[in-house]
N, C-alpha and C positions, 0 to 999 in steps of 0.2 A: 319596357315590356310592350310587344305588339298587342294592339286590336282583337282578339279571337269572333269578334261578333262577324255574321257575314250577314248583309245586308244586301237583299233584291232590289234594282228598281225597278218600276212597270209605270207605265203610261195610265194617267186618270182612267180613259175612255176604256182600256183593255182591262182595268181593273174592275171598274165597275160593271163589265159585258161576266166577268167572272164569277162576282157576286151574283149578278142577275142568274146568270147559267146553274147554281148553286142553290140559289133560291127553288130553283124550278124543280130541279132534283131533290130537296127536300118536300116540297109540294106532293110530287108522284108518288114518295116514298109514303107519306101522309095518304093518302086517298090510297095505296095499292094494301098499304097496311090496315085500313076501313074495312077497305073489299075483305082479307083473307079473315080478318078478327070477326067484325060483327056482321056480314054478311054469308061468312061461312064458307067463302070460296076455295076452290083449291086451286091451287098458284103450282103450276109443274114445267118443265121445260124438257124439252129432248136431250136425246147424249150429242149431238151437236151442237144443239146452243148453249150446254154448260160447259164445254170444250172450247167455244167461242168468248164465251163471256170470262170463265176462268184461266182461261189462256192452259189449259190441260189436254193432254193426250187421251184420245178414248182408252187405253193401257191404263193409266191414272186413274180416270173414275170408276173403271175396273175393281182396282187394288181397294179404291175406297168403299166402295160395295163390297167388295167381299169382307170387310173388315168392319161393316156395319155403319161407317161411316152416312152414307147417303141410303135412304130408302128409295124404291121404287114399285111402279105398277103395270100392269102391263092394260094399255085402254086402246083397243080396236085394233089390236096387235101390235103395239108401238108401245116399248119401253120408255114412262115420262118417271122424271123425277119429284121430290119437293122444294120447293123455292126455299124454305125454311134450315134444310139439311147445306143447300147450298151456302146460304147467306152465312152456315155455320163455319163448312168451309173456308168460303173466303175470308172469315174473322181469324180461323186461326193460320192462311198463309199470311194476313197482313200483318200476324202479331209475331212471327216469324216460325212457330210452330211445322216441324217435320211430318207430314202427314204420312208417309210412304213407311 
């Protein structure tokens, strides 16, 4: 009977640039979640940078607004989002969940 495991390899130095890169990102994640929790901030992005970041069509975040999915505000005439609705987002395309 064959093997089924599949096995990466990677380079010490590339491995450990990866962890480090990883660390850092839990780091941010840590201090950005300080800021929005006990400092009270609000954390919003534009319909371009959640379109950039979630790799989604303005069409899309559309769809998901209108379905209550993502809330939004309108600040100094510029429709921003919540960083929170999005994070939810991204949880359920990662989990594979159809949001459309």
């Amino acid at each position: 009977m064959e093997n089924q495991s599949k096995v990466i390899v990677i380079e010490r130095n590339k491995f450990a640039a990866l962890v480090k890169s990883h660390r850092k990102c839990l780091q941010m994640l840590n201090i950005l979640t300080y800021i929005y929790t006990v400092k009270e901030v609000s954390l919003t992005l534009t319909l371009q940078e959640i379109c950039e970041v979630l790799h989604m069509t303005p069409e899309e975040v559309e769809i998901q607004r209108q379905k209550g999915y993502i809330r939004f505000t309108t600040q100094k005439g510029m429709t921003v989002y919540e960083i929170t609705d999005l994070l939810r987002l991204e949880k359920y395309a990662g989990d594979g969940e159809h949001l459309s």
